[in-house]
C-alpha positions as CSV (number, residue, x, y, z in Angstrom):
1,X,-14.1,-14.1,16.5
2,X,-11.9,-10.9,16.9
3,X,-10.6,-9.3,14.3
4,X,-7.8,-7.4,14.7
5,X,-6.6,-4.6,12.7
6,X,-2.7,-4.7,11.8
7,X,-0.3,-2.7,12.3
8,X,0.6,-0.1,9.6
9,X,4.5,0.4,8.6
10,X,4.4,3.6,6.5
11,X,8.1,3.3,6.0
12,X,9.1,-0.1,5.8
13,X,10.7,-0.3,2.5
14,X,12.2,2.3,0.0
15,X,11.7,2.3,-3.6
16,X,14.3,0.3,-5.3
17,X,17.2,2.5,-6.3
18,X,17.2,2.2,-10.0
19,X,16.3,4.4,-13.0
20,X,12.8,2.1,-13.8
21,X,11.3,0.1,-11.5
22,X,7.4,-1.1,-11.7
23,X,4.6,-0.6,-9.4
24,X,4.7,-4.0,-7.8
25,X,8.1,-2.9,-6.1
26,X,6.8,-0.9,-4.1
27,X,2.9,-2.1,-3.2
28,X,2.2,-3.1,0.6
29,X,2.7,-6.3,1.7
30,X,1.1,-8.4,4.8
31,X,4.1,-9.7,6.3
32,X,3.6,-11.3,10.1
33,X,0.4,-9.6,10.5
34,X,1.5,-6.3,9.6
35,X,1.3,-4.2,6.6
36,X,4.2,-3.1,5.4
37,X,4.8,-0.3,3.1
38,X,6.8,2.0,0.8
39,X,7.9,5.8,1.2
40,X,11.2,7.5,0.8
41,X,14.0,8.9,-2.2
42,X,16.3,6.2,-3.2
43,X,18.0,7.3,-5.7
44,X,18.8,10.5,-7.1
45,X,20.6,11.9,-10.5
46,X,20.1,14.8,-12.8
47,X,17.0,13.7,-14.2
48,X,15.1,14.0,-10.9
49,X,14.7,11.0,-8.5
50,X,13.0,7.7,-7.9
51,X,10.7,7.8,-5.1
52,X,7.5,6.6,-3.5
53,X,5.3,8.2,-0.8
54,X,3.0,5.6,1.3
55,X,-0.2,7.0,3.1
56,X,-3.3,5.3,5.0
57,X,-6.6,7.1,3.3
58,X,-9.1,4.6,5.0
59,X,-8.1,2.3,8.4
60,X,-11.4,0.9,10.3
61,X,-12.3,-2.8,11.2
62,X,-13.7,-3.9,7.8
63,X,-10.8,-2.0,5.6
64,X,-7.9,-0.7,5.1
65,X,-6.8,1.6,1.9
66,X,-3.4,2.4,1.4
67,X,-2.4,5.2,-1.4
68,X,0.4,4.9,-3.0
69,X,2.4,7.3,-5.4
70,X,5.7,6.5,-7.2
71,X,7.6,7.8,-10.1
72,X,11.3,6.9,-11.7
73,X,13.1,7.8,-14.8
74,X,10.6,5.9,-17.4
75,X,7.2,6.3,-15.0
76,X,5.2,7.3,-12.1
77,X,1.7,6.3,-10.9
78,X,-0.6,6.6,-7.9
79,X,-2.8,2.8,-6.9
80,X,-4.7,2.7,-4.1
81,X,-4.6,-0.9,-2.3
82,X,-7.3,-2.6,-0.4
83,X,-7.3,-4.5,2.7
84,X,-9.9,-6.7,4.0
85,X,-10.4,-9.2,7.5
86,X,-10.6,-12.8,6.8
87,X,-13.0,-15.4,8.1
88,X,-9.9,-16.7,10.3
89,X,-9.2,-13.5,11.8
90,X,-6.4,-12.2,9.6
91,X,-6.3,-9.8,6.8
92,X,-5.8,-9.4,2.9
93,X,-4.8,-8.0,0.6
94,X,-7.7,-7.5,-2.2
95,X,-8.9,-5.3,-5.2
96,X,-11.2,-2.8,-5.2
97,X,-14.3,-5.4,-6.7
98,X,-13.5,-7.9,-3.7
99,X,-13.4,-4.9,-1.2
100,X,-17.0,-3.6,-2.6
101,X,-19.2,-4.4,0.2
102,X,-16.2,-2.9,3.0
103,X,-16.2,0.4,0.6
104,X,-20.0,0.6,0.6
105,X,-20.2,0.4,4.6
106,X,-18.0,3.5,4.4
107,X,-19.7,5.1,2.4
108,X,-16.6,5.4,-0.6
């Protein structure tokens, strides 16, 4: 089996452009065999601006981090998100406990 690693859309998506909008808005997605992600100012008013900024900290062939930092009106926040192969040759989306042994391999 080859695994192949997908694709990585840095700018896929903007933040929704609302005053509050959660974490889950703007998290990467798998979406046909590419990761799809968030980064860019969508809204703007004299309170400041809602946003989110996308970035690859890890790619190899076992995982794939993506950092993510966001912030509206009511909150902001940085996840990272971890990406692993599965046993049919795709990949997923996991948490950092099911990415453990992928993150010890690289020495993080």
């Amino acid at each position: 089996m080859t695994i192949t690693t997908p694709a990585i859309n840095l700018a896929a998506f903007k933040a929704p452009a609302s005053t509050y909008f959660r974490a889950s808005d703007v998290s990467p997605e798998i979406v046909d065999g590419e990761i799809r992600c968030s980064n860019g100012t969508s809204y703007s008013a004299g309170w400041g601006r809602s946003y989110s900024e996308s970035r690859a900290t890890h790619q190899s062939a076992t995982l794939i981090i993506i950092s993510v930092k966001w912030s509206n009106k009511h909150a902001w926040g940085e996840q990272d998100y971890y990406f692993i192969p599965t046993r049919v040759g795709g990949w997923k989306r996991t948490t950092k406990t099911g990415a453990k042994a992928q993150l010890a391999a690289a020495g993080r």
